[in-house]
C-alpha positions as CSV (number, residue, x, y, z in Angstrom):
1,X,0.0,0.0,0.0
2,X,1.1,3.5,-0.5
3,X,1.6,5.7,2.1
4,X,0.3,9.2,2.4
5,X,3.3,11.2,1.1
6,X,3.0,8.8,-2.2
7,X,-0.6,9.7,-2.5
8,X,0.4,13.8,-2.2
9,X,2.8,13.0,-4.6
10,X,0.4,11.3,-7.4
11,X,-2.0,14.1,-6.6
12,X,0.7,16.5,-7.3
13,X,2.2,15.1,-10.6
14,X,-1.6,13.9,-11.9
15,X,-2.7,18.3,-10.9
16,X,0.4,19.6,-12.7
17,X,0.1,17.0,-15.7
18,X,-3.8,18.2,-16.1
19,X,-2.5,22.1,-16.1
20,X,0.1,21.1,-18.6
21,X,-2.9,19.2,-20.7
22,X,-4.9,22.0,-20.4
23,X,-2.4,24.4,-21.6
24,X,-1.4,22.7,-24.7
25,X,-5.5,22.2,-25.7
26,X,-6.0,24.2,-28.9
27,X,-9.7,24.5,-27.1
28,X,-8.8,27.2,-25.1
29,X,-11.5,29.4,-23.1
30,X,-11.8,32.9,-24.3
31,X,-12.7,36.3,-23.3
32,X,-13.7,38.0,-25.5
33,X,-17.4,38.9,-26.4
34,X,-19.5,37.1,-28.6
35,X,-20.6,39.3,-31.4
36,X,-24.2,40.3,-31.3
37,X,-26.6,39.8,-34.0
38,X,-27.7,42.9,-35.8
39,X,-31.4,42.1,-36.1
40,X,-32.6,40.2,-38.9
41,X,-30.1,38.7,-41.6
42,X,-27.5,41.0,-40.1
43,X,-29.5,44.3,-41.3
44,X,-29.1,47.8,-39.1
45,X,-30.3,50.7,-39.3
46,X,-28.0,53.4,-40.0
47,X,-28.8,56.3,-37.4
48,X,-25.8,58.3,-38.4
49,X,-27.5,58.5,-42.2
50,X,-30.7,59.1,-40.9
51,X,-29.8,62.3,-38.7
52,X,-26.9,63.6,-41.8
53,X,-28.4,66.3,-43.9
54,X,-28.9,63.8,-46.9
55,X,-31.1,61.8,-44.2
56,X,-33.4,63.8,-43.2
57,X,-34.5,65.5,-46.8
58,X,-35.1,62.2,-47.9
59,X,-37.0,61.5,-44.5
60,X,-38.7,65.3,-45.8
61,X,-39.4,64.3,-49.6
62,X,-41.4,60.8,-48.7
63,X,-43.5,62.7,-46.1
64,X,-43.9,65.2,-48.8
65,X,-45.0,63.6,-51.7
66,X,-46.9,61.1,-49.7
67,X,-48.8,64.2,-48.5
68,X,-49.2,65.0,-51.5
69,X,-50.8,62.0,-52.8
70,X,-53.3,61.8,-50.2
71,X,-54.2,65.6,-50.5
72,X,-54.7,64.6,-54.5
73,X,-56.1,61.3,-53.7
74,X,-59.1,63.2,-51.7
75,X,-60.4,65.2,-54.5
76,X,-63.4,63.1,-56.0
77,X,-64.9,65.4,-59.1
78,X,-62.6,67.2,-61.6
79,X,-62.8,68.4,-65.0
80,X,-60.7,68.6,-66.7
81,X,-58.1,65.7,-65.2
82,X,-55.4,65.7,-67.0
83,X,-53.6,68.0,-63.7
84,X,-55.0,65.8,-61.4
85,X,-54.2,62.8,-63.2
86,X,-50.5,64.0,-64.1
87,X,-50.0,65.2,-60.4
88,X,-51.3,61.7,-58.8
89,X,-48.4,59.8,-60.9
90,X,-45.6,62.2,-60.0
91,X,-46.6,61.9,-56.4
92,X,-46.7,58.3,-56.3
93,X,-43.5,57.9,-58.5
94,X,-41.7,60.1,-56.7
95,X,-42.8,58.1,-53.5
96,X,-42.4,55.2,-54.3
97,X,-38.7,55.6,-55.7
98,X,-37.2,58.0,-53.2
99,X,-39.0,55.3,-50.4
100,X,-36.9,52.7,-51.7
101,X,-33.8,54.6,-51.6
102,X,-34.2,55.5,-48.2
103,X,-35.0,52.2,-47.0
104,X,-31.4,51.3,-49.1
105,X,-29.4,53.8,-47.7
106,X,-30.8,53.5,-43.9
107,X,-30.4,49.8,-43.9
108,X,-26.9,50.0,-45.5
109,X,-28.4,47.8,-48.5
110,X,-27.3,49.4,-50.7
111,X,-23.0,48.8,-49.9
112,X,-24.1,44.9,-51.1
113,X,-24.7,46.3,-54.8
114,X,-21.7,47.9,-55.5
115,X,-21.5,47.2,-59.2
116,X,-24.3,50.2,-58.9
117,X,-23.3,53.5,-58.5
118,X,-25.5,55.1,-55.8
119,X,-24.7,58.5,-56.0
120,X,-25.7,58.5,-59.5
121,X,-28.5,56.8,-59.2
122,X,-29.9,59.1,-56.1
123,X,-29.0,62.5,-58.5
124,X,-31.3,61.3,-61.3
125,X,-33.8,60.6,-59.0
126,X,-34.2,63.5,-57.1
127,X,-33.0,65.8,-61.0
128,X,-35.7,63.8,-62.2
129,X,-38.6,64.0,-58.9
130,X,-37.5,68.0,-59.1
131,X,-38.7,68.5,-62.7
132,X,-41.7,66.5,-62.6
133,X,-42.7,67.6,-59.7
134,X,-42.4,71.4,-60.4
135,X,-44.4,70.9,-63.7
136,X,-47.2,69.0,-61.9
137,X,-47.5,71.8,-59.4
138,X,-47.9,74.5,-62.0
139,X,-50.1,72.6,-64.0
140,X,-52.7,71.9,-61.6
141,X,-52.4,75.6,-60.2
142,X,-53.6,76.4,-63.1
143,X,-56.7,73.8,-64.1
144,X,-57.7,73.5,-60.2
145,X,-60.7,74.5,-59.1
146,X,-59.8,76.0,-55.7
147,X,-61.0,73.5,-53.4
148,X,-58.9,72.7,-50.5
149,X,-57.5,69.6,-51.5
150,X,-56.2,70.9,-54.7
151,X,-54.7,73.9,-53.0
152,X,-53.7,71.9,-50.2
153,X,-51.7,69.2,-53.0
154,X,-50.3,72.5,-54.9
155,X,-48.7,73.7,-51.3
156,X,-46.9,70.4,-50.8
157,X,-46.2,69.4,-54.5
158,X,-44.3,72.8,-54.5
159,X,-42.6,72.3,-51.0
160,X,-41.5,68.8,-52.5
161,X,-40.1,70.4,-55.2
162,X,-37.7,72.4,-53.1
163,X,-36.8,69.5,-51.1
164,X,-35.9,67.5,-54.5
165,X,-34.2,70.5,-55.6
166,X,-32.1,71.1,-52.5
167,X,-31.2,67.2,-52.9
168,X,-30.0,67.2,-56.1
169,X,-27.9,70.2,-55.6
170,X,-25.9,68.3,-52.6
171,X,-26.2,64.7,-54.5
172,X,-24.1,66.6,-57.5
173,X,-21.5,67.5,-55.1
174,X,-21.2,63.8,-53.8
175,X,-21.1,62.6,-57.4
176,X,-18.3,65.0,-58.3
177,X,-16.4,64.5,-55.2
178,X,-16.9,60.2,-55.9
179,X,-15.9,61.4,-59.9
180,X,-12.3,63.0,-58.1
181,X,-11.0,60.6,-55.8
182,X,-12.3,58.2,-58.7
183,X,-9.7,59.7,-60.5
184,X,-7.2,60.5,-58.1
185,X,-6.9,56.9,-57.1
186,X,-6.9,55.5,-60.9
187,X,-3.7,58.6,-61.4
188,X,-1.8,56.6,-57.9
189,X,-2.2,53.3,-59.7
190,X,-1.2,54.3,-62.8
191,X,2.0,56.0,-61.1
192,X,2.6,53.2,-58.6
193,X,3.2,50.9,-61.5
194,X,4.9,53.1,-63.8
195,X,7.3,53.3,-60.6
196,X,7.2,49.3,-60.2
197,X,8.7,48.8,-63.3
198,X,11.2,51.4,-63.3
199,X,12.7,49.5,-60.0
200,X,12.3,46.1,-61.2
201,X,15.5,45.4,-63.0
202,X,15.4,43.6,-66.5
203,X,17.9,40.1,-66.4
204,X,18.9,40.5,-70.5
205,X,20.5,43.8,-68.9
206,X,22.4,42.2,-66.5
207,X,23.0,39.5,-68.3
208,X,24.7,42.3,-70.6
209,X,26.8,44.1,-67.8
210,X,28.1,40.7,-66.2
């Protein structure tokens, strides 16, 4: 039988060989955080979009135009129709589209597309929503027939206008900013490998000097 101080002795070896084990396992226990899902299929909404200047006329033109349509949508006799008729597409286009977008650019949808180019894309939408619109407005200004809800559509058809307008202004700055560093960064590569090949030496030319 072994004695006590054998026992101690097994216990110790048998602790330290475990420790050892242990620290040679490639299952190791970690620290760090487990990452956190980001709500459904990894989509988040982008808050820092949504309160940027960009953010909030967009948030501004959907409440607009779908004002808009509703105020047009009220009015049950007209004649003629054409205004009413013209005005009731542009509002619902113009909804419909620059709804999208937002929903694109607050759920960061849009960065899984990148073969399109989104600044692009949002200045011929609101160029486009700002002509349309303004034409709608001035035609049925001029074949309403002063109810409420035609005045009341008129008011927000031209307050959408403005918001489309002030839109595209800052969407053509992004797009020539995009159109620059576009550039800029094309002009790098073209020098970096221009350089590249200046450095590399050729082995014929050795060959020639040896």
């Amino acid at each position: 039988m072994r004695n006590g101080d054998d026992l101690e002795g097994f216990d110790g070896e048998a602790s330290s060989a475990s420790m050892i084990s242990a620290a040679s396992s490639p299952y190791q226990p970690t620290t760090e955080p487990v990452s956190q899902r980001r709500g459904l299929g990894g989509l988040r909404c982008d808050l820092d979009y949504l309160r940027s200047t960009l953010g909030r006329l967009k948030l501004a033109e959907v409440l607009l135009a779908l004002t808009a349509f509703i105020c047009i949508e009220t009015i049950m006799e007209c004649s003629p129709c054409e205004g009413l008729y013209f005005f009731e597409f542009v509002s619902c286009s113009a909804l419909v589209v620059t709804g999208a977008l937002l929903l694109l650019f607050s759920l960061n949808l849009h960065t899984r597309i990148p073969q399109i180019n989104w600044n692009l894309t949002d200045l011929v939408n609101t160029g486009l929503s700002t002509f349309f619109f303004f034409i709608a407005s001035v035609v049925l200004a001029a074949l309403n027939h002063k109810t409420g809800a035609e005045i009341a559509a008129v008011v927000f058809g031209f307050l959408a206008t403005a918001a489309f307008a002030l839109n595209a202004a800052l969407a053509v700055q992004r797009w020539r900013l995009g159109r620059r560093q576009q550039s800029r960064q094309s002009s790098d590569y073209v020098r970096a490998r221009s350089e590249s090949r200046e450095v590399v030496p050729r082995p014929e030319i050795q060959r020639l000097d040896a």
